[in-house]
C-alpha positions in Angstrom: 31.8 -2.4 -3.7 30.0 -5.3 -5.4 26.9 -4.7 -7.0 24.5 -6.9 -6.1 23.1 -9.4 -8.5 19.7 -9.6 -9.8 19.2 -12.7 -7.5 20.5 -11.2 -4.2 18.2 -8.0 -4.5 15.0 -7.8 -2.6 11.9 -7.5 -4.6 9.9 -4.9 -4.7 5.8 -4.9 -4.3 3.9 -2.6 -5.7 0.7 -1.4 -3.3 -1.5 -3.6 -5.8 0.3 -6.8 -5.7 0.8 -6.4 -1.7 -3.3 -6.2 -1.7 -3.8 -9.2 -4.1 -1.1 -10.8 -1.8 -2.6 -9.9 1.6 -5.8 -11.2 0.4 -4.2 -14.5 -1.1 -3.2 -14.8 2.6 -7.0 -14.0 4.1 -7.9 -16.3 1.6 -5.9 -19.1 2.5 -5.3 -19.4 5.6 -9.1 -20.8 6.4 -7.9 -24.0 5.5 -4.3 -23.7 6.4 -2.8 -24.3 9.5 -0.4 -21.6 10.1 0.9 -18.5 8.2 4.3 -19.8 7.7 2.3 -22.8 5.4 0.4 -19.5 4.0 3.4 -17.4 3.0 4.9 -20.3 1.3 1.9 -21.2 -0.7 1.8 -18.2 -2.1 5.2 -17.1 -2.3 6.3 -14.4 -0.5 8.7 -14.6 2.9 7.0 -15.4 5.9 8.9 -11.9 7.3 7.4 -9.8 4.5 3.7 -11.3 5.0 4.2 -10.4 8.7 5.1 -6.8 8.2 2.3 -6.6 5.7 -0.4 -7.6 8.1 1.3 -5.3 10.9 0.7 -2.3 8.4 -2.6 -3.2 7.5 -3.8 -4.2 11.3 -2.3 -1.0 12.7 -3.9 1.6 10.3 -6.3 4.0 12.7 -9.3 4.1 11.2 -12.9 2.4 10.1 -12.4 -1.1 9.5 -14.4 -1.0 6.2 -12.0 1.9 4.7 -9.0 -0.4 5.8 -10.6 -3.3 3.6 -12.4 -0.9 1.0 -8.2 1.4 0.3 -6.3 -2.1 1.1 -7.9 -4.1 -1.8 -6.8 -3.9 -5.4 -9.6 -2.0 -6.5 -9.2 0.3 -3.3 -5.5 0.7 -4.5 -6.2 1.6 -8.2 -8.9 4.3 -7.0 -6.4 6.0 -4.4 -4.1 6.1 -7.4 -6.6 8.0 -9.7 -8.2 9.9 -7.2 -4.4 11.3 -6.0 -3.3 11.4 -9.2 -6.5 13.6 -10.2 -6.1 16.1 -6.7 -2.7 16.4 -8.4 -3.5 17.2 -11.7 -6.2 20.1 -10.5 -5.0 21.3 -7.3 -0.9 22.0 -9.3 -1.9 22.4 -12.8 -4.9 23.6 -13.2 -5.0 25.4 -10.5 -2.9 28.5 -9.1 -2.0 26.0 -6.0 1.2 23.9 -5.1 1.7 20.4 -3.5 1.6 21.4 0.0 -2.2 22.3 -0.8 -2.1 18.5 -2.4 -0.5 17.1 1.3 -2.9 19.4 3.2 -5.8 17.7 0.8 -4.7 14.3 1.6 -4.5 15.0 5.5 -7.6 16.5 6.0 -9.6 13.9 3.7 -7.7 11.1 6.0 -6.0 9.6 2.5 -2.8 10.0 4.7 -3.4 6.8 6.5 -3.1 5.4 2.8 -0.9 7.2 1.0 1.9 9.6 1.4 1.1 13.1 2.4 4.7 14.7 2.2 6.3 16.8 -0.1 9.6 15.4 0.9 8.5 11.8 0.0 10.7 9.2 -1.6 10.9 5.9 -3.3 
């Protein structure tokens, strides 16, 4: 099997550059015609803009927590604020991660983030 050059692998986003890009998009499409115009401007496939928006657009709850935890700075304060339930909840504390997925769930973070042990990149 051929291992796949730098070229022919997909990129991947990180949750803060899909923001800034989803916003790019928000952004320019006022005074663009269409999204495939968009997606080109600012330089992601047309097919990866599309599933972006789905995502974003089919997230069950308050329309001003979707904005607020889909933005960069919504994005970099999920991160610390995880990274912090984490930090108390398995090492400071007597708990494990399932009491840091149960956390997650019942603050409805989940809708954000992952709240499984079993979670992969």
């Amino acid at each position: 099997m051929k291992e796949q050059s730098n070229d022919q692998k997909k990129k991947r986003w990180s949750r803060t550059e899909i923001a800034e890009k989803v916003i790019e998009f928000e952004k320019a499409k006022e005074r663009l015609l269409n999204q495939r115009q968009v997606a080109e401007e600012i330089g992601i496939p047309r097919s990866t803009l599309q599933h972006w928006l789905s995502r974003k657009d089919s997230i069950d709850t308050a329309p001003e927590l979707v904005a607020f935890f889909e933005s960069p700075v919504g994005v970099a304060f999920l991160h610390r604020l995880i990274l912090g339930a984490h930090f108390v909840i398995t090492l400071l504390g007597p708990s494990g991660i399932r009491l840091v997925c149960l956390f997650i769930e019942l603050t409805g973070l989940d809708r954000f983030v992952a709240a499984s042990y079993s979670y992969e990149l």
